[in-house]
C-alpha positions as CSV (number, residue, x, y, z in Angstrom):
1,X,0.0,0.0,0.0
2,X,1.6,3.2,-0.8
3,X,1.7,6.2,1.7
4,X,-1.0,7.9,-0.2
5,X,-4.1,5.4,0.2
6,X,-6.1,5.0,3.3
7,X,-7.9,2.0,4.9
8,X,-11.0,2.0,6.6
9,X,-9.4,2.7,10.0
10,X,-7.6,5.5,9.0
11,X,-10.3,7.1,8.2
12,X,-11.7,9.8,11.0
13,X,-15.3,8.9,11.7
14,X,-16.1,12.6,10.0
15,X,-15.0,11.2,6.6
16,X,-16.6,7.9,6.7
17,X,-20.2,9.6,7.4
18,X,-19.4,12.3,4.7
19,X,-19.1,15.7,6.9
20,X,-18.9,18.6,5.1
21,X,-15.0,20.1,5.7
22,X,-15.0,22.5,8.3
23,X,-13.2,24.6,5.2
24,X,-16.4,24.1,2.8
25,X,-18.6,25.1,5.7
26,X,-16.5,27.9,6.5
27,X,-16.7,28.9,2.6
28,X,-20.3,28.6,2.7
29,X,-20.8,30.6,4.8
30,X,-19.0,33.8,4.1
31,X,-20.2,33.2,0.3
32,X,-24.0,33.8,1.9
33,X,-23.1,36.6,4.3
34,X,-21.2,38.4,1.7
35,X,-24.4,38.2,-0.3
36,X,-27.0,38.6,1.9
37,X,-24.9,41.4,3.2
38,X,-24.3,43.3,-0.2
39,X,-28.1,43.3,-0.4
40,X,-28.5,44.2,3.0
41,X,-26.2,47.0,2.8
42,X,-27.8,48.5,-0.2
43,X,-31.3,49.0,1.4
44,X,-30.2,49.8,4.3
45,X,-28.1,52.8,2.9
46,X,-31.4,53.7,0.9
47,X,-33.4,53.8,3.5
48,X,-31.6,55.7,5.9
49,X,-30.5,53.1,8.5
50,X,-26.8,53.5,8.4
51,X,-27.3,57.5,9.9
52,X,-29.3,56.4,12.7
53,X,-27.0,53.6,13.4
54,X,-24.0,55.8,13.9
55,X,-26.7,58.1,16.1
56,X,-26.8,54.5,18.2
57,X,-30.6,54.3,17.3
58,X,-31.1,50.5,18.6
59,X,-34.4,50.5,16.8
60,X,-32.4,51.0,13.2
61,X,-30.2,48.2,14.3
62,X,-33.0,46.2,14.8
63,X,-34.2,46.7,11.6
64,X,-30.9,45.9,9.7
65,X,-30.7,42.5,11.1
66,X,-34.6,41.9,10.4
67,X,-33.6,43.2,7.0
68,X,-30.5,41.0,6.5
69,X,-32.9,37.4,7.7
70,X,-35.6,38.7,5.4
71,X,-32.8,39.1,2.4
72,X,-31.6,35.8,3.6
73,X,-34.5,34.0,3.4
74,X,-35.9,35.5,0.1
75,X,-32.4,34.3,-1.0
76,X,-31.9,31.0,0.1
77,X,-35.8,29.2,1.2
78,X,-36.3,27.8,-2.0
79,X,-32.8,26.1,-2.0
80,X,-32.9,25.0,1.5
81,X,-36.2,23.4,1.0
82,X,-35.6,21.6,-2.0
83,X,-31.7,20.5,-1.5
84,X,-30.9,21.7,1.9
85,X,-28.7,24.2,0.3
86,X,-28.1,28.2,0.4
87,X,-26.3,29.7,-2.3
88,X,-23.0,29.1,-0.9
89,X,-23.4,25.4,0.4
90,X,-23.8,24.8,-3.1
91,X,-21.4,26.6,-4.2
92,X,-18.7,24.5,-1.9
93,X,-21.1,21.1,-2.5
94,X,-22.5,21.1,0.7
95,X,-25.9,20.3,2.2
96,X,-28.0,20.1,5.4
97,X,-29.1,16.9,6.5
98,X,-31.4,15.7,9.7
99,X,-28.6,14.4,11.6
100,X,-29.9,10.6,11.8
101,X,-32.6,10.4,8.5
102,X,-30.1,11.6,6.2
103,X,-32.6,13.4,4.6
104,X,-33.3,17.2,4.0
105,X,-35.1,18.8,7.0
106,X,-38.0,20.8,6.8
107,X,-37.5,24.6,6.6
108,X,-38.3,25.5,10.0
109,X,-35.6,23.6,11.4
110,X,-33.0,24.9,8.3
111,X,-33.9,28.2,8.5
112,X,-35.8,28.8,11.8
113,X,-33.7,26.8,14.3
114,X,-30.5,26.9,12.9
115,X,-30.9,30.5,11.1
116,X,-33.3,32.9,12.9
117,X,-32.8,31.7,16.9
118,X,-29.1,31.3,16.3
119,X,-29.0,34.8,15.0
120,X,-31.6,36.0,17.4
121,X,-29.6,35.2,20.5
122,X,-26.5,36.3,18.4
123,X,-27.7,39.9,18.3
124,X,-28.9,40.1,22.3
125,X,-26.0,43.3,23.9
126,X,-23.0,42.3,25.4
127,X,-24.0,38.2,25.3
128,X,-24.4,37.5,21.9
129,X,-21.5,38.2,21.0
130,X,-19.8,35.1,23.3
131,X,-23.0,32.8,22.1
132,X,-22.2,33.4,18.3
133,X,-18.2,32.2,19.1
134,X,-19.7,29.0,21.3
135,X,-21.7,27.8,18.5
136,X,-18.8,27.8,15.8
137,X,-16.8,26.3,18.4
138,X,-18.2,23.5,18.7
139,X,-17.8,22.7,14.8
140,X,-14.2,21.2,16.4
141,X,-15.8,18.1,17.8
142,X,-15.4,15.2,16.3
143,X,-18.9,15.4,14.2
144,X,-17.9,18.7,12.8
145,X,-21.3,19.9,14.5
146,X,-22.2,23.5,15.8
147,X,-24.6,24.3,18.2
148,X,-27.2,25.3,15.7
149,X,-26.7,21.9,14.2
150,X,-27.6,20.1,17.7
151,X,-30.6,22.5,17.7
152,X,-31.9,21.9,14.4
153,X,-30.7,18.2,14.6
154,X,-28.6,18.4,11.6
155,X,-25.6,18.0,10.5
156,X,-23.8,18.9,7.2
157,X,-22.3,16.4,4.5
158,X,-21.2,17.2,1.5
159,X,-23.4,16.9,-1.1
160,X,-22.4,14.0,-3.1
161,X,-22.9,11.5,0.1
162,X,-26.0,13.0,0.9
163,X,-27.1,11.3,-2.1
């Protein structure tokens, strides 16, 4: 056997389930937020929000991260419920997977759970900020899973293995 081919048992437990990289899901992600947050930015700057922001108006805070979900979701729903994918997961060749079914989840957990609480708690003062560096901690383990995946009960494999 040359240096170059695996067996079975050196394979981590990751790669012989199919987990997404923690690389791809890195890439997936800053592919969305880039785009949800180009399109974000340019309502926002329309309507006014970015003056009010640097006046501390909470209120037009609040409304740029409802706008950036809303631009998420008008983005990505359709590929989430169809392929468990958002623009940039299939860009990399990802998907989202119920954790045990191996099978696409419904939106409310791909979006709600793992999108809008996430984010919610995210953007709570002085907290949030520690809660959004938890959950992509824990993409470290050995299932490559971060909080918002043990919420949702998902996990993410690349696409090809999810079949």
């Amino acid at each position: 056997m040359s240096d170059h081919e695996t067996t079975d048992s050196d394979q981590t437990a990751a790669e012989r389930e199919g987990l997404a990289g923690r690389g791809a899901r890195l890439g997936a992600y800053v592919i969305d937020w880039i785009i949800v947050g180009a399109v974000t930015f340019g309502i926002a700057w329309y309507a006014g929000l970015f003056e009010r922001i640097m006046r501390q108006d909470t209120t037009a805070t609040l409304w740029v991260a409802l706008i950036s979900l809303a631009v998420y979701a008008v983005i990505n729903l359709r590929l989430l419920a169809r392929h468990g994918q958002t623009v940039g997961k299939r860009l990399v060749g990802v998907r989202i997977v119920d954790a045990t079914a191996r099978e696409i989840v419904p939106v409310w957990k791909s979006f709600g759970l793992r999108v809008v609480v996430i984010q919610g708690i995210a953007s709570i003062p002085l907290v949030g900020g520690l809660f959004a560096l938890v959950d992509v901690l824990f993409i470290f383990g050995e299932r490559r899973r971060c909080l918002h995946d043990h919420l949702a009960g998902t996990i993410v494999v690349d696409a090809d293995a999810a079949g």
